[in-house]
N, C-alpha and C positions, 0 to 999 in steps of 0.2 A: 617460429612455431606458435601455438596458438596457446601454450599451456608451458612457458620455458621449467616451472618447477612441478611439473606434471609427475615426472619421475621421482622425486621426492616425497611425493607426496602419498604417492599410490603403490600398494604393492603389485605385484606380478599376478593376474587371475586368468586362468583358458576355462576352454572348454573344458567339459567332465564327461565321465561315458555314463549308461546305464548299467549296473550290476552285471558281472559278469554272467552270474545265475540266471539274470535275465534273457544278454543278450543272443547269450549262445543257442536258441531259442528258433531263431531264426536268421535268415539271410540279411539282413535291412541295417541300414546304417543305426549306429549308437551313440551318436555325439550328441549332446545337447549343448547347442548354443547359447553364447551367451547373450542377454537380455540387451533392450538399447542405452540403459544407462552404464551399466557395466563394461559395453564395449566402447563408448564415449571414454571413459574413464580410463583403458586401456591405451585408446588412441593418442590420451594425454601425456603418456610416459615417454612416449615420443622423444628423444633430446632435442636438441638442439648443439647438435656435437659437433661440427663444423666439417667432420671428412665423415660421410656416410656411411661405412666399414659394410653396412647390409648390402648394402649395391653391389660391392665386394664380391659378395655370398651370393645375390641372385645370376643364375643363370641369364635369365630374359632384362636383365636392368630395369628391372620394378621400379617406378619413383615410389621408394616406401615411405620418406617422410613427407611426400606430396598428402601422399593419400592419407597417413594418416591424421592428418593436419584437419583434412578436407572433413575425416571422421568427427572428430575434434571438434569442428564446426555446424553438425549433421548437416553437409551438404552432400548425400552420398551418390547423387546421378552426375555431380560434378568426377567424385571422388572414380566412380566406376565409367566413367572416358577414360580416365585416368589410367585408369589399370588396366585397359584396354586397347592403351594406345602401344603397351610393349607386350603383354601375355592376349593372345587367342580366346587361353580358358582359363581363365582363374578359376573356375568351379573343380576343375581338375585337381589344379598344384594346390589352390585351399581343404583339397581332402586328403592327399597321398605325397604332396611331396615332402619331402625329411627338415625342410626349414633351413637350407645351410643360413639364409638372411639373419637367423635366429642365433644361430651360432657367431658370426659376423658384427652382432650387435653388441655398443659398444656397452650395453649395459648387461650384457655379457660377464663382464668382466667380474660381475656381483651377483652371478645367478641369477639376475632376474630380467630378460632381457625380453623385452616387446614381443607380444603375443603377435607378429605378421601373420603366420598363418591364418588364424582365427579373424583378424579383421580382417584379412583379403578375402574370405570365403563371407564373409559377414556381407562385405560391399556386394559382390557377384550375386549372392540368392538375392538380397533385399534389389537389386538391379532388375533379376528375372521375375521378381512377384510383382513388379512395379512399371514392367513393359516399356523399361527403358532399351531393354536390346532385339534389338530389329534386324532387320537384312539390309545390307549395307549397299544394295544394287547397284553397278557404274550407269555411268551415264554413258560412255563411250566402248564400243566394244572394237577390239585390237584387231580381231580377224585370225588372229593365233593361235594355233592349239598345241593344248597341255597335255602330258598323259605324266600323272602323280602312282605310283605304283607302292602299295601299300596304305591303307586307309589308319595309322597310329597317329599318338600325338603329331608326329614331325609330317607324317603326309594330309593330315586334316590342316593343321596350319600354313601348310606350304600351298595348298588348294584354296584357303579363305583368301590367303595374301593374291594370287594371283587371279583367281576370280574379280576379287574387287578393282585390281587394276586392269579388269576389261576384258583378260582373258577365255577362250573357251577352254575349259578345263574337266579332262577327265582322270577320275577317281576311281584306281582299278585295286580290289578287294576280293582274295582266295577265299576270306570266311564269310559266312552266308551275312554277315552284318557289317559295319564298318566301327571301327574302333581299334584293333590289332590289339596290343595286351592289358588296356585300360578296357577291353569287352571279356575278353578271352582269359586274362589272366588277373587280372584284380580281381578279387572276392567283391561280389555286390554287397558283404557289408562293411568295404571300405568304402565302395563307389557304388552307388545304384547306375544301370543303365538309362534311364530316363534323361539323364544326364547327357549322354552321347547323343541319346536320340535326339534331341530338342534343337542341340549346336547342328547335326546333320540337315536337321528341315531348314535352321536360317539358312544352310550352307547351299542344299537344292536352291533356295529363293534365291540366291547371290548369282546363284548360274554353272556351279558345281553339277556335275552327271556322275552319280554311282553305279559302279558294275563291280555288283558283289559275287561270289564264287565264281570269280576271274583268278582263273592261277596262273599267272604269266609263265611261260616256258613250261605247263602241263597243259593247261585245256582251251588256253590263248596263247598262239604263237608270238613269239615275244618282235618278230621282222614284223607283224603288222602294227607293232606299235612307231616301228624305227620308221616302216612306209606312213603312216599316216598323218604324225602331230613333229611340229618343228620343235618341240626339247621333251625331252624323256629325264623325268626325276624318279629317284630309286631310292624309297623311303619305307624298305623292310625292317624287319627288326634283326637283330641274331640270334636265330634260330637253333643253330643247332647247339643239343646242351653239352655239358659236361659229364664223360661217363665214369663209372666206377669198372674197372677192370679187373674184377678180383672173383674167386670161385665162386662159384653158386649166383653170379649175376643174372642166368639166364631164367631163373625159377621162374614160376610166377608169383607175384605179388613184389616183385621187386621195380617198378614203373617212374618214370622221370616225372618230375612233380607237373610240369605245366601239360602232362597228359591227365592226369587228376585235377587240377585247378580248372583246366579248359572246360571235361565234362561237366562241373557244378555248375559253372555257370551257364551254359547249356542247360541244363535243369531248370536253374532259376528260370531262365528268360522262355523255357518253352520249346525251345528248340530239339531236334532230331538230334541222341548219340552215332547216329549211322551205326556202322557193322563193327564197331569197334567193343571188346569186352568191358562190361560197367567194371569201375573204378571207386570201390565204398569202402570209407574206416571203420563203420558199422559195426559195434561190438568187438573190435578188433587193437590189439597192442601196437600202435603205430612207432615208425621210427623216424626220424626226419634227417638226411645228413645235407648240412650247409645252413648256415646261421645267419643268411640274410635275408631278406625280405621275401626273395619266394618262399624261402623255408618257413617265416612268419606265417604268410598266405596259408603254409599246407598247415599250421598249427589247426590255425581259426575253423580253415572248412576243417579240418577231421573232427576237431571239438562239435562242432552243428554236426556231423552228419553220426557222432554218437560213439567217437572212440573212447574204449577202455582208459587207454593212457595214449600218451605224445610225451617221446624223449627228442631232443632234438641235441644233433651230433656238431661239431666243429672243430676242424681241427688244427684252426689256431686260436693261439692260449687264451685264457682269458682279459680282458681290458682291464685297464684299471676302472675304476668307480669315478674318478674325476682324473681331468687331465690338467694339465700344468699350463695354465693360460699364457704364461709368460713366454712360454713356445710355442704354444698353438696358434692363440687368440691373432689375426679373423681367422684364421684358417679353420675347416674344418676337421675336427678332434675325434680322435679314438679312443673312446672310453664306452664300459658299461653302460648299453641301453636294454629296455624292454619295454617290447612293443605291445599292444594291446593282447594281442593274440595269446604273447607268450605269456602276461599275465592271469591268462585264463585257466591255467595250470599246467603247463608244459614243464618237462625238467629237463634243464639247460647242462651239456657238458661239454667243457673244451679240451682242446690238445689231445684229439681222439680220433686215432686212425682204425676205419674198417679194414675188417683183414679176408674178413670170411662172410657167405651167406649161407647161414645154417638150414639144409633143408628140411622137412617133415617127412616127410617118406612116402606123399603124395605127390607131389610135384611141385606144391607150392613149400612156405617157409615156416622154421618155429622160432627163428633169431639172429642176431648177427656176431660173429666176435669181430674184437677191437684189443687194442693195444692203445696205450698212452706214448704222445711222441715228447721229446724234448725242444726245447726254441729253434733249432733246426730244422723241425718235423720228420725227425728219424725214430723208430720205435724205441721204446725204454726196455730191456730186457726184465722181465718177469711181471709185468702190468696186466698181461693179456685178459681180459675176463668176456662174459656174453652178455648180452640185453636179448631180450624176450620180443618178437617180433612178429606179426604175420600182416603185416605192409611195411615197404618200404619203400620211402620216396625221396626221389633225389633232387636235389637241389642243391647242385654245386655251382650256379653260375651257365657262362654260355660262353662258345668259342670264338664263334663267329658267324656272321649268314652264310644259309644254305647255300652253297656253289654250282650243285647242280640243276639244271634248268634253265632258269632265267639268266643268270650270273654268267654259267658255263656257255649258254649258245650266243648271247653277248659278247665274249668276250673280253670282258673288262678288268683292268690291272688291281691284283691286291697290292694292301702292304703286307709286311711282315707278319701281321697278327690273322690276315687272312680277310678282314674287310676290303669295302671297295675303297680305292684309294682316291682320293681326291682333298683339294686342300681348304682350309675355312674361308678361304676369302671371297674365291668362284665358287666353290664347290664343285669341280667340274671334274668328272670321271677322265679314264686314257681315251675314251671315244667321243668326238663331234657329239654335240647338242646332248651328251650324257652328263647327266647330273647325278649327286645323290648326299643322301641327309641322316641324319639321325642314327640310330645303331647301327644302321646299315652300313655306315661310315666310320661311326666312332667306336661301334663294339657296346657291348651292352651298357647301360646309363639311364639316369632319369628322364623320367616324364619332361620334367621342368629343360633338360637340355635338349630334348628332341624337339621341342616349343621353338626352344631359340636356335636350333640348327632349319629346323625348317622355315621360318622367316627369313633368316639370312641368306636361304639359299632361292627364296623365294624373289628379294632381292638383286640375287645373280641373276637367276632368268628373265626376270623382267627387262634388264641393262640389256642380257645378250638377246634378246627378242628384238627389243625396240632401242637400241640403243643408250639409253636412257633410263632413269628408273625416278619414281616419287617414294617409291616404300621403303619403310625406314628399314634400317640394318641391326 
């Protein structure tokens, strides 16, 4: 390492937002970076630990004390090959992904463990202002074609990989854009789109062909992809969500979050709502049930679009505030977080089961009741009480991908959970030259895994094409 007592020396510094008063303001991201002596300084904490425990923690096996070394040294077009030679997008996972590296890290163990995130998003912009990243064009083309089915993290990467290894490769996308829920489902003030867009133009230059509001098995039959290209990759996400089964679900104003999240960002970028009814917290008592990241997402956009209040529901118990490293530590830890969002003023409660959806006597809602459950998640008898309501969005998570369609006239083997089955090493569906990646595979997950499932699957196809493969794994 370039700085052995770096760690010693410096304490822990990230990024910071802008005022919540501010942010909430508008759509646009809120980070403010840190400056280049600050993140030099950062890079220095670096250890020199001998078993790299963040490697551990990254999905995609980030060389992290590579890069941050390379930081260390301001060599940062070194540093960004670097990070380019295992993540696609680091401008991605440097805005949204949850940091397990961070968690992993040995200086963890002290609180104060290496700002990854923040330098890996630091290399990647300072990369793109500096026109180090280009289009990667083969020099040999295979003759083979691709048909990539789902335009997300896992099928954008699993496209660049096989583009670059000479492939003709086609990139089929049901929504009028490509990105899948880094377009559709991140709030653009976690992630601005310009972001997508920019990775898509190297991606056209590399030899990439998009066909957006392609809906495989509705309005493109899914046999002309089986007749046309020699492997088929199935790199949807899982779609369908998790419902709340309980009275009064049918009113309206009670809407599954990623039909709320979708429209805004539809707004932001300009885009047609089509026939669908507008979805606004607009002076309204919002309720949020599910305490993870989409549920964050629905906090942020209802704050910007002007809710009264945001409760958000869950209902399991509360974490503790710190976890016990001695058990955790790399592992990733279950303890008390808050996300930007929920810092904006959401009031957080756990061990809370909806019971009822109280109506108004119009048709839509004035509330919800709930009941408090015990560590079992069985009601507590005499808890029962109401919250004040007239939206209600869900965000419990997701089951698995849509089945019917594409899936169903396929015919392709689930597991148990209802994804398509196939295993990590081929990635190879129960049908000839099917493949498939990402949640579509694994069930709902991060950003940062659908990166590393779609490389690796990218990987297989190349081997089963041509025998052979140069791409890494």
């Amino acid at each position: 390492m370039g700085k052995i007592t770096g760690f010693l020396e410096a304490d822990r510094q990230d990024r910071k937002y802008l005022p919540a008063s501010d942010r909430i303001r508008n759509f646009r991201e809120f980070v403010i970076p840190l400056d280049q002596s600050a993140l030099r300084t950062q890079a220095s904490r670096c250890m020199d630990c001998g078993i790299p425990y963040c490697h551990n923690g990254c999905p995609v096996n980030n060389q992290i004390p590579d890069w941050n070394d390379l930081v260390y040294r301001e060599d940062f077009e070194e540093a960004s090959r670097n990070l380019h030679s295992t993540n696609n997008f680091p401008e991605f996972t440097g805005r949204i992904c949850p940091a397990p590296c961070e968690a992993s890290c040995t200086l963890n163990l002290t609180e104060q463990p290496v700002t990854i995130k923040t330098i890996e998003c630091a290399i990647v912009d300072r990369a793109w202002n500096e026109g180090w990243i280009v289009p990667q064009v083969p020099v040999v083309k295979t003759g083979k074609r691709v048909a990539v089915v789902g335009a997300g993290p896992a099928g954008l990467a699993c496209s660049q990989q096989l583009a670059r290894a000479g492939h003709d490769v086609h990139l089929y996308e049901r929504q009028a854009k490509a990105g899948g829920l880094l377009r559709y489902g991140i709030p653009d003030f976690k992630m601005e789109k310009h972001l997508i867009d920019r990775r898509v133009a190297q991606m056209e230059a590399e030899g990439v062909t998009f066909h957006t509001n392609a809906h495989i098995g509705v309005n493109v039959p899914v046999q002309n992809l089986v007749d046309e290209f020699d492997a088929i990759i199935l790199t949807g996400g899982s779609e369908k969500p998790r419902d709340l089964p309980v009275p009064g679900r049918e009113l309206d104003g009670v809407h599954f979050a990623m039909d709320f999240l979708r429209q805004q960002n539809k707004r932001v970028s300009g885009e047609s709502l089509g026939n669908a009814p507008e979805l606004l917290a607009s002076g309204k008592h919002v309720v949020v049930i599910g305490g993870g990241d989409t549920g964050s997402d629905c906090i942020g956009t209802s704050f910007r679009q002007g809710a009264l209040s945001v409760t958000q529901l869950e209902i399991m118990p509360q974490p503790p505030e710190k976890e016990n490293k001695l058990l955790t530590w790399p592992d990733w830890p279950l303890k008390m977080r808050t996300s930007s969002s929920q810092a904006e003023g959401a009031v957080r409660d756990f061990a809370v089961l909806t019971t009822r959806i109280i109506p108004n006597g119009k048709g839509g809602i004035r509330g919800i009741e709930c009941v408090r459950v015990d560590d079992k998640m069985q009601p507590i008898e005499g808890t029962q009480f109401e919250i004040k309501a007239e939206l209600v969005l869900l965000a419990m998570g997701f089951v698995n991908p849509v089945h019917e369609g594409m899936l169903s006239d396929l015919g392709v083997e689930f597991d148990p959970r209802g994804n398509v089955k196939a295993d990590v090493l081929q990635y190879k569906s129960s049908l000839p030259k099917i493949f498939s990646a990402g949640d579509m595979r694994r069930g709902q997950s991060l950003v940062v895994w659908a990166i590393r499932e779609g490389r690796q699957c990218a990987h297989s196809v190349d081997k089963f094409l041509m025998g052979r493969t140069d791409l890494p794994r």
